[in-house]
N, CA, C and O of each residue as an XYZ file, in Angstrom:
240
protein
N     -15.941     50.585    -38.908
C     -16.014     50.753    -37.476
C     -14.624     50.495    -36.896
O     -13.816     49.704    -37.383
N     -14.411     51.303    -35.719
C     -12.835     51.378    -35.594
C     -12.635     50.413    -34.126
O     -13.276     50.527    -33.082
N     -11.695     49.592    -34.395
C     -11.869     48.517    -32.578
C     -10.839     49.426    -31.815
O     -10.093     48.901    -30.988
N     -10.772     50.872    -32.086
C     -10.002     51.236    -30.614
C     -10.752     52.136    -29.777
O     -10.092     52.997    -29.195
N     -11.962     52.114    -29.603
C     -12.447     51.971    -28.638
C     -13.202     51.089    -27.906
O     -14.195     51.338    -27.222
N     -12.540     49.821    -28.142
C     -13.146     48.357    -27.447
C     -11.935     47.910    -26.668
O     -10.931     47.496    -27.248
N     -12.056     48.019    -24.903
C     -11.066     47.439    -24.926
C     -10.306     46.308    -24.763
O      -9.162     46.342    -24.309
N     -10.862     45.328    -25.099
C     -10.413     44.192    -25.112
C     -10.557     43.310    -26.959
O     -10.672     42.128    -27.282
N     -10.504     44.129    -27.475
C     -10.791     43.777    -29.192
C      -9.715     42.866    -29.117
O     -10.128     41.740    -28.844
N      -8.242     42.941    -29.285
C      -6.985     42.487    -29.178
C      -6.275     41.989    -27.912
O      -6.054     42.578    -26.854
N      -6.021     40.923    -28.254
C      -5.107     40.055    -26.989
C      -3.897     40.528    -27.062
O      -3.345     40.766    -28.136
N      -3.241     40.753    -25.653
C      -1.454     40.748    -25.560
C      -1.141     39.730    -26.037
O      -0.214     39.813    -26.842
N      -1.624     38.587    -25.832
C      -1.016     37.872    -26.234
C      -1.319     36.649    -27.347
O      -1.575     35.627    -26.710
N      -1.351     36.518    -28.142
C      -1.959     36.106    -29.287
C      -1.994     34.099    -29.124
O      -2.867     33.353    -29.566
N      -1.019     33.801    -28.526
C      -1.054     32.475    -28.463
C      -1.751     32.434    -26.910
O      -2.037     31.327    -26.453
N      -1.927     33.240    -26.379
C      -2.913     33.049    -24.665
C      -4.002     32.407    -24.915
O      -4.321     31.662    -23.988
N      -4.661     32.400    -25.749
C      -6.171     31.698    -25.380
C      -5.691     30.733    -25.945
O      -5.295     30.179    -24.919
N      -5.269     29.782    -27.065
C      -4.725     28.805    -27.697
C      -4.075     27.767    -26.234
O      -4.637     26.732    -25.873
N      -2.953     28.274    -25.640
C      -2.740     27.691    -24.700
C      -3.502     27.567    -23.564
O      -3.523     26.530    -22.901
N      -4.102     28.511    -23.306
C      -5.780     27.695    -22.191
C      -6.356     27.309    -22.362
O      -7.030     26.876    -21.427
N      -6.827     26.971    -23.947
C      -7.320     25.837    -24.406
C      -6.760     24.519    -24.445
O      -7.310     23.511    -24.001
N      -5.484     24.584    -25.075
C      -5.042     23.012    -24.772
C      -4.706     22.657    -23.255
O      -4.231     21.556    -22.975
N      -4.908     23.402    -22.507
C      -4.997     23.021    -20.743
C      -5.849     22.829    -20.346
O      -5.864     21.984    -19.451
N      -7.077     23.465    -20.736
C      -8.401     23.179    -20.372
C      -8.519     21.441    -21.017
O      -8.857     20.455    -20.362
N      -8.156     21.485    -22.363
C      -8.703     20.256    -22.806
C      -8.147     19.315    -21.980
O      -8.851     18.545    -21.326
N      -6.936     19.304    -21.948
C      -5.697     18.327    -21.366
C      -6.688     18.139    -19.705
O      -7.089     17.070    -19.245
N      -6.838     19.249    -19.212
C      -7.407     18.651    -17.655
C      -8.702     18.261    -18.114
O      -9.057     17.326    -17.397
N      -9.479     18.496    -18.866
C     -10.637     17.715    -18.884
C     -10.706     16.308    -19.757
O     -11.584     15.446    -19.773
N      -9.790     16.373    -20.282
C      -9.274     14.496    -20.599
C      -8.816     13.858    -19.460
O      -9.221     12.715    -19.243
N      -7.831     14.536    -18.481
C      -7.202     13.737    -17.491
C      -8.423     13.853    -16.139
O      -8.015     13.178    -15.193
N      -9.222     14.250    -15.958
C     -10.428     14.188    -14.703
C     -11.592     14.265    -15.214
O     -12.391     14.536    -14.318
N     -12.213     14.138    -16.452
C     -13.214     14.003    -16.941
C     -14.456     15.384    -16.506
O     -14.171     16.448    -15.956
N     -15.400     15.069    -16.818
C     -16.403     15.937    -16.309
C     -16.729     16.256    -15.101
O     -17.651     15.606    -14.608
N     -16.288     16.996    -14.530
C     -16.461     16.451    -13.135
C     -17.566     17.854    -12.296
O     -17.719     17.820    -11.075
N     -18.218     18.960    -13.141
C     -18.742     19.920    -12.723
C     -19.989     19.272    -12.360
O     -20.376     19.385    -11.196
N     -20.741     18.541    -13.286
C     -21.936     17.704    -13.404
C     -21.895     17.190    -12.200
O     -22.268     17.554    -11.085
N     -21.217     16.009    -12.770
C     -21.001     15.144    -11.421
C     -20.958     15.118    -10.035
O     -21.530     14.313     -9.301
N     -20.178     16.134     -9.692
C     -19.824     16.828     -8.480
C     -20.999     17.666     -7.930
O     -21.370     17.635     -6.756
N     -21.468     18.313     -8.774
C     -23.040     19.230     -8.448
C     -23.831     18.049     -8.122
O     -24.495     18.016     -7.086
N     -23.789     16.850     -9.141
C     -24.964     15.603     -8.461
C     -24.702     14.811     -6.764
O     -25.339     14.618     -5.729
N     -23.579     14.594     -7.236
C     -23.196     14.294     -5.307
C     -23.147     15.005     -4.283
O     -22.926     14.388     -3.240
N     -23.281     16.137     -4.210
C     -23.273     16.469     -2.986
C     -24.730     17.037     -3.068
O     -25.128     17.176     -1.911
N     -25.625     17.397     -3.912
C     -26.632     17.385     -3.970
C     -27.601     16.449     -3.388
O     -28.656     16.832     -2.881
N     -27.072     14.653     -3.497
C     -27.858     13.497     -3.321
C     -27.390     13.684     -1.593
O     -28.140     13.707     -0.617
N     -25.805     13.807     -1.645
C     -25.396     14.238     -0.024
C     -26.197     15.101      1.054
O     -26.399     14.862      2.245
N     -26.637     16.309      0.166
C     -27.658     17.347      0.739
C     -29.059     16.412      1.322
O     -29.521     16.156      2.434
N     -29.351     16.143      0.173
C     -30.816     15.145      0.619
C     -30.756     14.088      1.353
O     -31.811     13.651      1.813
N     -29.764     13.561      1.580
C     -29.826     12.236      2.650
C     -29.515     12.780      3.843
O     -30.099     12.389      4.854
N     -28.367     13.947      3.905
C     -28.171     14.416      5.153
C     -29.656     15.019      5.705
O     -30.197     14.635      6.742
N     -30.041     15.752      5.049
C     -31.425     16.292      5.093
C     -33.165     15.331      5.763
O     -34.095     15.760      6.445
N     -32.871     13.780      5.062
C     -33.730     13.401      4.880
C     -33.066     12.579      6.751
O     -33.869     12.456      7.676
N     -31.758     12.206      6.877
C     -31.541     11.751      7.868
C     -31.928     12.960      9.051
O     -32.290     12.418     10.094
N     -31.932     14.036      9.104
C     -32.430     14.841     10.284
C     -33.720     14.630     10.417
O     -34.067     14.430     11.581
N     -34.576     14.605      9.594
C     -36.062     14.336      9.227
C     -36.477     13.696     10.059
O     -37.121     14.054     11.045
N     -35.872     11.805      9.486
C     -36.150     10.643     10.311
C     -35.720     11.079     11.967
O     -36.458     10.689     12.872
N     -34.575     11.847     12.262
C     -34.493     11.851     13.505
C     -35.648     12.731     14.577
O     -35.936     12.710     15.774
N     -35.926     13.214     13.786
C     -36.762     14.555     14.614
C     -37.857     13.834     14.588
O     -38.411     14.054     15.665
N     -38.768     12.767     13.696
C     -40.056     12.277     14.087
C     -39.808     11.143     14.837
O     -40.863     10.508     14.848
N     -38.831     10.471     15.565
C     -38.126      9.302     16.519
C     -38.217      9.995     17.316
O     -39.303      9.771     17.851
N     -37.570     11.026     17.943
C     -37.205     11.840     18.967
C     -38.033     13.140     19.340
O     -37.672     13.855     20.275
């Protein structure tokens, strides 16, 4: 089977993904996980802001 009609079979650049890997790693050693995390807080943010309109609307 012939890869020239795929077009992305071959990288320009052969060390490109190698080096976005050790950047990727490097920032996710230096700030940790932070997709998780970040999806959980403002999530808990969502619900308190949420839960605080709640309480206001059965006061008022």
């Amino acid at each position: 089977m012939l890869d020239e009609n795929k077009p992305f079979s071959h990288s320009a650049d052969p060390y490109g993904s190698k080096a976005n890997f050790d950047m990727n790693e490097k920032k996710l050693h230096s700030q940790g996980v932070s997709g998780l995390f970040r999806q959980i807080t403002n999530l808990l943010i969502l619900v308190g802001i949420l839960a605080l309109i709640v309480i206001l609307v059965k006061i008022f």
